[in-house]
N, C-alpha and C positions, 0 to 999 in steps of 0.2 A: 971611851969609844963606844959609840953606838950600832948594835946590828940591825938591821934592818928585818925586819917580820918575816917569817917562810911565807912562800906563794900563796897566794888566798887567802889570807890571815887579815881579818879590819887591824885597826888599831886598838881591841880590845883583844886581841889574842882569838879570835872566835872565826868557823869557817863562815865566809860570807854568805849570804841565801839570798834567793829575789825575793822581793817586796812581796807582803802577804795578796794572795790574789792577782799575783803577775803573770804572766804566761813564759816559758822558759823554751828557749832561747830570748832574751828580750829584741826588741823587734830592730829589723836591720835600721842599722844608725844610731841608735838609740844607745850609750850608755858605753860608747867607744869603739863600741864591733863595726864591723866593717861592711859594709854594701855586696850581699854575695852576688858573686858572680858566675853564671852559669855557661853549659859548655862544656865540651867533654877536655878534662885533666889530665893529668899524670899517671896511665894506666885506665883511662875513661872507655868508654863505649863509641864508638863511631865507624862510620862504613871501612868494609876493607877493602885492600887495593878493589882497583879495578868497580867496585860497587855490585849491586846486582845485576841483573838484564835487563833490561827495558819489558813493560808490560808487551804480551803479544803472545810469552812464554817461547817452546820452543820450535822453528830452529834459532838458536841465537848466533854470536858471533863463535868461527870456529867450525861449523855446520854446515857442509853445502846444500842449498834452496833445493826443496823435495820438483822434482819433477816428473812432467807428463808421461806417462810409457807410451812411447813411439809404435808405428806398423812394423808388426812381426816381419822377418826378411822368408821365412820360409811359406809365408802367406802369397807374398812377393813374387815368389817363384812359382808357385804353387800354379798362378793365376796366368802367369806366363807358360808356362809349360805346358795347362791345358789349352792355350786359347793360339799354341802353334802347333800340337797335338803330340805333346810328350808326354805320350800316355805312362808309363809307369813314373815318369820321376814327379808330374803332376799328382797322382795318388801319394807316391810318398812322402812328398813335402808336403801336400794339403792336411794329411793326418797328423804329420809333426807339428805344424801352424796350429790346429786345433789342439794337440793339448801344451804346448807353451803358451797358446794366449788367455785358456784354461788357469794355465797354474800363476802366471806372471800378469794376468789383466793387460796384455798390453793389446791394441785393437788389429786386426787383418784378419778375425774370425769369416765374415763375409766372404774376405777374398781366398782363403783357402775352403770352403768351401763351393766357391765358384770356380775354383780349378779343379776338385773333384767331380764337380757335376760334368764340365765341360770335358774330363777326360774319361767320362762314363760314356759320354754320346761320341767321341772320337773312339771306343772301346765298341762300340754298338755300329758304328759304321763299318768300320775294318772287319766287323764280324760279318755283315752285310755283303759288303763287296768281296770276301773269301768266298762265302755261300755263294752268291750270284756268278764267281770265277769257277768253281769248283761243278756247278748246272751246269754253267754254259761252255765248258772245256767237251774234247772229244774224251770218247773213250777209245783204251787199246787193250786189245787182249793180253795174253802171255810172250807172245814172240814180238809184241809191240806194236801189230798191225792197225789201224785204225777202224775199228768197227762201228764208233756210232758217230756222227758227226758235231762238231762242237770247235772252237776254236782252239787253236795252236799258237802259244809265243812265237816268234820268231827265231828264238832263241834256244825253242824247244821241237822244232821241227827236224826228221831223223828221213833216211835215204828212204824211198818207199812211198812217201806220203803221198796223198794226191790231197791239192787245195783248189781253193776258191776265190775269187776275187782277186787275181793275179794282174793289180796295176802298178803303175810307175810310182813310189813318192819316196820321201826323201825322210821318212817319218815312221815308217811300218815296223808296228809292234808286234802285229798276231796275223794270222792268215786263217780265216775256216776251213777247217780240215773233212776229208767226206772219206768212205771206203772207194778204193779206185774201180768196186764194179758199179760204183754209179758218175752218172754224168761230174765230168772237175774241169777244170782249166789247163791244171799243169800239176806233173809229178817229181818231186824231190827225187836228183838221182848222185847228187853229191855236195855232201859237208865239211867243211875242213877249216883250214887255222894258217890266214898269212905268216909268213916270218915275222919275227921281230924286230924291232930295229925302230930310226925315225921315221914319221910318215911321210911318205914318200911322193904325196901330192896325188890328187884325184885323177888324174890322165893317168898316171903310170899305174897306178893300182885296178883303173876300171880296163886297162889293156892287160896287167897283171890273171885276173879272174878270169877275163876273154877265154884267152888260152888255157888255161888252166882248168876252167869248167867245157869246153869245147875238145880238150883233148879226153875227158876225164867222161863225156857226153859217148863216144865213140868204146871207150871200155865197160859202157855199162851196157848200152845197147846200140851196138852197131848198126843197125838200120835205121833206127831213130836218128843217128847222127846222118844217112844221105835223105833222111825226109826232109823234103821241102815245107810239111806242115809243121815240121817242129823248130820251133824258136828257143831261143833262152831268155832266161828270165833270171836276173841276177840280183842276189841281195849279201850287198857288202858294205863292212865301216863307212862311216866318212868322216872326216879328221877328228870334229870332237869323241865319235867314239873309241877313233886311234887312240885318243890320249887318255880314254880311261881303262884301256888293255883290252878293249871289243876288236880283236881281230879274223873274227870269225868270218865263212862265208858260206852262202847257200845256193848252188846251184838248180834250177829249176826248170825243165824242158815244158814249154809252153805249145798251146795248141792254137794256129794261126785259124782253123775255121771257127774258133770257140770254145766248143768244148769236144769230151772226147770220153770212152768208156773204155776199164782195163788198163794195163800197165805198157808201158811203153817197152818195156821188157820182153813183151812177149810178141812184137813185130818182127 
């Protein structure tokens, strides 16, 4: 019985070697080996799931796309507030606009600063028109009497007054007001405050006052009430100011030749 050689063994018992001057491994095909083949194996190298990202870097998938920062809202407002003349909320959004678009790059820096401006010269007007209201008002002393001449609301006219420019309209805010020992028109001799209630339509209300300042004409100064030179002069609601609680009224004995000096009080 024959054994056969252990692995690698020629047939002279000897471990085999490559030929002198051969290059080892000997060259694929060559001498039984095998054609290698290349590619990644059993435990090899090769991409993992998914692979990388695509050149570009990032954002990749996963990431949402960077985007532009929008107009600040309090810029928004800012701009709007001055340019209807919301003067404080104008300043305070315009400041907020300026350091959020400060801190966050996002753009309406322009426009809240365009509502500061604009709510600087609505700031500067209103100062205006107080000063020019505040000149051109009367003065009154300590018991209220009117001693330098100057306009009077309507609203702020008291029993006593003597005024000026005593016409008809449907509109009358102010009347100028004078001391009654100089020349006036007519003198305020009763104020008061319809009932409450629905408005009761224009006819019933202008016969309402009729009487009510004609009897009340009579208690102030009863001679004035059988003068023929004295008129009245009646300033009361009318519906729209019914409905914002203006229920006020002002009676006013007028002077049919013109004008007239001193109080009617003292006829």
């Amino acid at each position: 019985m024959s054994v056969p050689p252990p692995s690698g063994l020629g047939p002279q018992g000897a471990w085999n070697q490559p030929p002198a001057g051969a290059g080892w491994p000997p060259p694929a095909g060559v001498g039984g080996y095998p054609e290698p083949a290349y590619g990644p194996g059993p435990g090899g190298y090769g991409p993992g799931p998914g692979g990388y990202p695509p050149p570009g870097g990032y954002p990749g998938p996963g990431y949402p796309p960077a985007q532009k920062p929008g107009t600040n809202g309090f810029a928004i407002a800012a701009l709007i507030f001055g340019i209807i003349g919301g003067i404080l909320l104008g300043f305070i959004f315009g400041f907020i606009a300026l350091s959020q678009t400060k801190r966050t790059g996002q753009n309406g820096r322009g426009l809240a600063l365009a509502g500061i401006i604009l709510s600087a010269i609505w700031t500067i007007i209103v100062a205006l028109l107080v000063i020019v209201a505040i000149a051109t008002s009367a003065t009154r002393d300590r018991s209220g009497s009117v001693t330098q001449g100057g306009d009077i609301s309507a609203t702020a006219l008291r029993v006593g007054d003597c005024v000026n420019d005593v016409k008809d309209s449907t509109n009358l805010k102010s009347l100028p007001g004078v001391p009654c020992a100089q020349p006036h028109e007519g003198e305020v001799f009763a104020v008061f405050d319809l009932p409450d209630g629905d408005y009761p339509g224009q006819s019933a209300v202008d016969k309402q006052v009729t009487n009510e300042c004609t009897t009340r004409l009579a208690a102030y100064s009863p001679n004035a009430a059988n003068d023929p030179d004295v008129g009245l002069f009646l300033i009361y609601p009318l519906e729209q100011n019914w409905q914002r609680g203006d229920h006020g009224v002002v009676c006013i004995a007028s002077s049919a030749s013109g004008t007239a000096t001193g109080s009617i009080k003292d006829k």
